[in-house]
C-alpha positions as CSV (number, residue, x, y, z in Angstrom):
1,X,97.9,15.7,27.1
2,X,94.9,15.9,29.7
3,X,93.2,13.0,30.7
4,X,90.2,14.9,29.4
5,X,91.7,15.9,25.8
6,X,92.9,11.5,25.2
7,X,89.4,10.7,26.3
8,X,87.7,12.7,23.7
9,X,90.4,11.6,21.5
10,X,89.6,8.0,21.8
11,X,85.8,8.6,21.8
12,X,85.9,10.0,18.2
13,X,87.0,6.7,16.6
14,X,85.7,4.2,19.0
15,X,82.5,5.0,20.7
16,X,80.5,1.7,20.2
17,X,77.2,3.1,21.4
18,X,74.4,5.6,21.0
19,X,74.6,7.3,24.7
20,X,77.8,7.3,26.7
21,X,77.4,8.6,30.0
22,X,80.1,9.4,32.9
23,X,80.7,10.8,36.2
24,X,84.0,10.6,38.0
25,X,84.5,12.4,41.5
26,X,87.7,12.6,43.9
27,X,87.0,11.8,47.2
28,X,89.0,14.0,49.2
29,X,90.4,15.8,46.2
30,X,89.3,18.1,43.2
31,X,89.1,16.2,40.0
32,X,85.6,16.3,38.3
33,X,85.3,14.4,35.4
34,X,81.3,15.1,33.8
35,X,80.0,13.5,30.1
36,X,76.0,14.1,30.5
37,X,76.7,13.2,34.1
38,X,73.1,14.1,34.8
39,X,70.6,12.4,32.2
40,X,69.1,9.1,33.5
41,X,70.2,6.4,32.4
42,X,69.1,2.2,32.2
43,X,70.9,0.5,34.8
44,X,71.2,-3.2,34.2
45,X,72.0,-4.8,37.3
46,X,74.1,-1.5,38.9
47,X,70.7,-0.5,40.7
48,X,72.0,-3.5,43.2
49,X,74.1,-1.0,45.0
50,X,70.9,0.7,46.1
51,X,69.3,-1.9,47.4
52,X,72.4,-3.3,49.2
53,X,72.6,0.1,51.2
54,X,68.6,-0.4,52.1
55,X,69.4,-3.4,53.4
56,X,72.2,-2.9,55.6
57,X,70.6,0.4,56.9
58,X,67.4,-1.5,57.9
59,X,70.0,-4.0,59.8
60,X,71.5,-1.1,61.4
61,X,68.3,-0.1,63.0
62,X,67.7,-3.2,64.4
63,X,64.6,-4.0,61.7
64,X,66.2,-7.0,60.0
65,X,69.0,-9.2,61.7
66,X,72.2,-10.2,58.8
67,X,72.3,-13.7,60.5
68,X,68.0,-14.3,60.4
69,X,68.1,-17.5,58.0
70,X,65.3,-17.4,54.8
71,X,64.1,-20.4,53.2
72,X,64.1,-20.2,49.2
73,X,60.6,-21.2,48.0
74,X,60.6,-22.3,44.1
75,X,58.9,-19.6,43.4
76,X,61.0,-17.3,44.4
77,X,63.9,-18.3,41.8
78,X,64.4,-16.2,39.0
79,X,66.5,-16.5,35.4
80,X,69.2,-14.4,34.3
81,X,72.3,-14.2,36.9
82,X,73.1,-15.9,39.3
83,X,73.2,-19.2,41.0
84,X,70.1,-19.4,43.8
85,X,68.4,-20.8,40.4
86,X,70.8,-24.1,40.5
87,X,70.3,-24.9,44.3
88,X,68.1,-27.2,46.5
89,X,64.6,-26.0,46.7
90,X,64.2,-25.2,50.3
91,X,67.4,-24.2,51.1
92,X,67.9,-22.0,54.0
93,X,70.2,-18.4,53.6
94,X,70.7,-15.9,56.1
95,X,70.3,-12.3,54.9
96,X,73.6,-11.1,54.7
97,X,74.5,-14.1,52.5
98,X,71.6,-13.1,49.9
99,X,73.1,-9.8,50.1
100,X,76.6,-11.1,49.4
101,X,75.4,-13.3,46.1
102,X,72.9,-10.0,45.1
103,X,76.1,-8.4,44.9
104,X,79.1,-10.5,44.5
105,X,77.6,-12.9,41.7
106,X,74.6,-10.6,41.1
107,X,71.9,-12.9,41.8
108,X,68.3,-12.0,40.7
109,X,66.8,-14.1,42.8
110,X,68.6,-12.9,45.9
111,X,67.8,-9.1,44.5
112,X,64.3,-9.6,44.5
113,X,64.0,-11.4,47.5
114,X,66.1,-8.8,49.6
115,X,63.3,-6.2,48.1
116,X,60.9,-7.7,49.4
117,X,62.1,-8.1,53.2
118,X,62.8,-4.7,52.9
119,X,59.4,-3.9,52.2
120,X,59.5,-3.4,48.7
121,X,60.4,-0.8,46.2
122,X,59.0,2.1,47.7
123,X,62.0,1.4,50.8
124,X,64.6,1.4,48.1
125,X,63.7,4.2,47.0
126,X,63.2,6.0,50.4
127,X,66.7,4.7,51.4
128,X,68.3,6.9,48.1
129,X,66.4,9.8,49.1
130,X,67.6,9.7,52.8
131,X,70.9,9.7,51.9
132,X,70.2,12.7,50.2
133,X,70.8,11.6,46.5
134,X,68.3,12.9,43.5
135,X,68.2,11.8,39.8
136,X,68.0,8.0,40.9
137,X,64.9,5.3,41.0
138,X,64.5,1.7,41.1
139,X,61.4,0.8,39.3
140,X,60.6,-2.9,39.5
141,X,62.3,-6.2,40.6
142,X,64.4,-7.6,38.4
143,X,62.4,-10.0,35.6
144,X,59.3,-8.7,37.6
145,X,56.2,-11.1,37.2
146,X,53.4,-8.5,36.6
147,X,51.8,-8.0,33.6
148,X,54.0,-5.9,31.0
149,X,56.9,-5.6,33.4
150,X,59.2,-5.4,30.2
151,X,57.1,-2.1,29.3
152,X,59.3,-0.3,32.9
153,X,62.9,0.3,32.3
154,X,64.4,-1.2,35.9
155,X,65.6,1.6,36.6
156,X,66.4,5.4,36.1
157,X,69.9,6.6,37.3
158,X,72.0,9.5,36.3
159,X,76.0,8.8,36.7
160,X,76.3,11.8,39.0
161,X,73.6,10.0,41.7
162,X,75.8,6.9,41.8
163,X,79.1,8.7,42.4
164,X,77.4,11.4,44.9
165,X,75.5,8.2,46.6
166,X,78.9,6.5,46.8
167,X,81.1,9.3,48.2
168,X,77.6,9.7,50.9
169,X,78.2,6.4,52.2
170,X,82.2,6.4,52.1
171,X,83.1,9.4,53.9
172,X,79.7,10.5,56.0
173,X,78.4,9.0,59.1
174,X,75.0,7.6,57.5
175,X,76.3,4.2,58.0
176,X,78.4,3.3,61.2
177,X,81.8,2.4,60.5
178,X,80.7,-1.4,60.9
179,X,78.4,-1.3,58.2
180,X,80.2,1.1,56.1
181,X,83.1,-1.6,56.2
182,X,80.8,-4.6,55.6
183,X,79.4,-2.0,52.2
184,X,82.5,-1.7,50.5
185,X,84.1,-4.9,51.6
186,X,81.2,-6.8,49.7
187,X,81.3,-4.4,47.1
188,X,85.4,-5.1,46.6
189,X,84.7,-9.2,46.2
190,X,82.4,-8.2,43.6
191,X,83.3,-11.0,40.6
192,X,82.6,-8.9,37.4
193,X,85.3,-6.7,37.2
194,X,85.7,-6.3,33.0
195,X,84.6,-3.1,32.5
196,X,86.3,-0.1,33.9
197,X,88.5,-1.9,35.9
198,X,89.9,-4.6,33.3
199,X,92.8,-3.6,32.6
200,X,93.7,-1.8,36.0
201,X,96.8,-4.6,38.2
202,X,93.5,-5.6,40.4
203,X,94.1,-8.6,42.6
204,X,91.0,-10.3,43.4
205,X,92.6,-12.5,45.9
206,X,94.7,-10.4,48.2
207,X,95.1,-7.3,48.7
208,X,98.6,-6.4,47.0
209,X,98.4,-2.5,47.6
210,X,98.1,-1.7,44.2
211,X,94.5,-0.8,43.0
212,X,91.1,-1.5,45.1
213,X,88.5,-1.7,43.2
214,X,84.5,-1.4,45.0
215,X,82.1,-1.7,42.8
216,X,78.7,-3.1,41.1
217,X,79.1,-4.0,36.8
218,X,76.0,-5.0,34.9
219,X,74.6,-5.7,31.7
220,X,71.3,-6.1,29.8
221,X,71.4,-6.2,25.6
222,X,72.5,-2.8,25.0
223,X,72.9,-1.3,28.4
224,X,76.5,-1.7,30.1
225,X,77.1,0.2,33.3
226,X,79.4,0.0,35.7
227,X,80.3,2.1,39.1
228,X,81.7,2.1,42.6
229,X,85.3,3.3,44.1
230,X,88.9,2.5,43.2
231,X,91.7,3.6,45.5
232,X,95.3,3.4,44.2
233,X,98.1,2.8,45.5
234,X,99.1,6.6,45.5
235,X,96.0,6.7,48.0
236,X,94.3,8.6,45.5
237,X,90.6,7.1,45.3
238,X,87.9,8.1,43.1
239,X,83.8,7.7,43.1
240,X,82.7,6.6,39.2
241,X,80.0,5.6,37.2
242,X,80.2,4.4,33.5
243,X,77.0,4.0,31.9
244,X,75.7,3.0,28.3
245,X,73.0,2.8,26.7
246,X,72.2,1.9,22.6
247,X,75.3,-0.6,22.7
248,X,76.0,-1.4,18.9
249,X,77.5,-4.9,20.7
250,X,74.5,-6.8,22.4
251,X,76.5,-10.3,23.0
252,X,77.2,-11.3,26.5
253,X,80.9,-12.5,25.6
254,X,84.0,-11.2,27.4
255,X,85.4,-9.3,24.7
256,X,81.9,-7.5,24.1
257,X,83.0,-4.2,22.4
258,X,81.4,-2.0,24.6
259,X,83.0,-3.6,27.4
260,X,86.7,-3.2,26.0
261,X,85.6,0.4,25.4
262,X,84.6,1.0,28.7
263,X,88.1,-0.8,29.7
264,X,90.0,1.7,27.5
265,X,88.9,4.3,29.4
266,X,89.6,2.9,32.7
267,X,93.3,2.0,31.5
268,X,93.8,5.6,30.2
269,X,92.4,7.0,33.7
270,X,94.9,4.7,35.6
271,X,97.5,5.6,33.8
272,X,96.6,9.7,34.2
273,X,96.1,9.1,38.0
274,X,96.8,5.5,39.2
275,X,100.5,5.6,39.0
């Protein structure tokens, strides 16, 4: 049986949510893999990605340096996830470590303050449509402090965007090599992997030669999303994006229902193409 015909198999006794949305690409090969690939869809903390690649472009360009130290004012600490919120007032990061705990830990403080040395929203935004990716916004910080923030979804991103934004950066020369490495390699230490990739022989630690796995997870009450790259060990590597929306699970525990869904459907992909 197709890896198509088990999905929709699966899906008829144990979708867990109101909107299910997914895109899964090939890189260098022809699988296609579209569910409502195109409709926008919340985000949670997945829209990191984008603002990751703004960063890193405006480093390229010589506008921002990765080692320029920041000093963390109170104010600029936010709730949610993350750990800038437990450390000394005044500390002093560089750049390229606020990118690494945006990313790797997903730290809303570091998210909001890498927006604004990048000059705010608008140059997240500019930096997806540069690339040359559509059906994708970023439309606030996260827990934004202006009136009725809670009123603007944080942003509006079909599957398809996040798997045609990540083949862009992996296999075109938008980024130099340098920064295309230091993209994914951040991307790959990225602690949340419990979604699409739970079940897959991922070691976190070394790299065994068995399944990479790139990518950016988040979650907000009923939104789950998750997306990036894995490569297997066949070389095989794939572009995907998992999202959710209406989750009939809204808990934040590991064994969230949505989540082991999500992981189903990575375990019965790796075992149509992984091995």
């Amino acid at each position: 049986m197709s890896f198509e015909s088990e999905l929709n198999a699966y899906l008829e006794t144990n979708m867990v949510c109101e909107d299910l949305a997914i895109s899964i690409e090939e890189i260098g090969g022809d699988f296609r893999f579209y569910r409502e690939e195109n409709k926008l869809m919340p985000t949670a903390s997945t829209m990191k990605l984008f603002v990751l690649g703004a960063m890193l472009k405006k480093c390229e360009r010589g506008e921002e340096n990765l080692g320029r130290f920041v000093t963390v004012k109170k104010e600029e600490l936010y709730p949610g996830s993350g750990i800038m919120r437990y450390l000394s007032e005044g500390i002093q990061l560089t750049v390229k470590d606020l990118l690494v705990l945006m990313v790797i830990l997903s730290d809303n403080s570091a998210t909001n303050l890498t927006i604004d040395l990048l000059g705010g929203l608008p140059e997240v935004n500019r930096h997806i449509h540069e690339i040359g990716v559509e059906n994708a916004s970023v439309n606030r910080k996260v827990y934004d402090r202006s009136p009725n923030y809670e009123k603007k979804r944080l942003a509006d991103v079909a599957p398809r965007a996040y798997t045609e934004y990540l083949r862009k950066v992996r296999t075109t020369d938008y980024f130099t090599e340098e920064y295309r490495n230091l993209f994914f390699s951040i991307l790959e230490d990225q602690k949340y992997k419990d979604m699409f990739a739970r079940y897959m022989p991922v070691e976190d630690y070394y790299d065994d030669g068995t399944v990479k796995v790139m990518s950016k997870t988040g979650f907000s009450g009923g939104v789950r999303a998750d997306t990036g790259i894995v490569v297997f060990a066949n070389k095989r590597q794939f572009a995907y994006a998992i999202m959710v929306d209406g989750s009939q699970d809204t808990s934040y525990g590991f064994d969230n229902r949505t989540h082991l869904m999500m992981a189903d459907i990575g375990k019965l992909f790796y075992e149509h193409f992984g091995k």
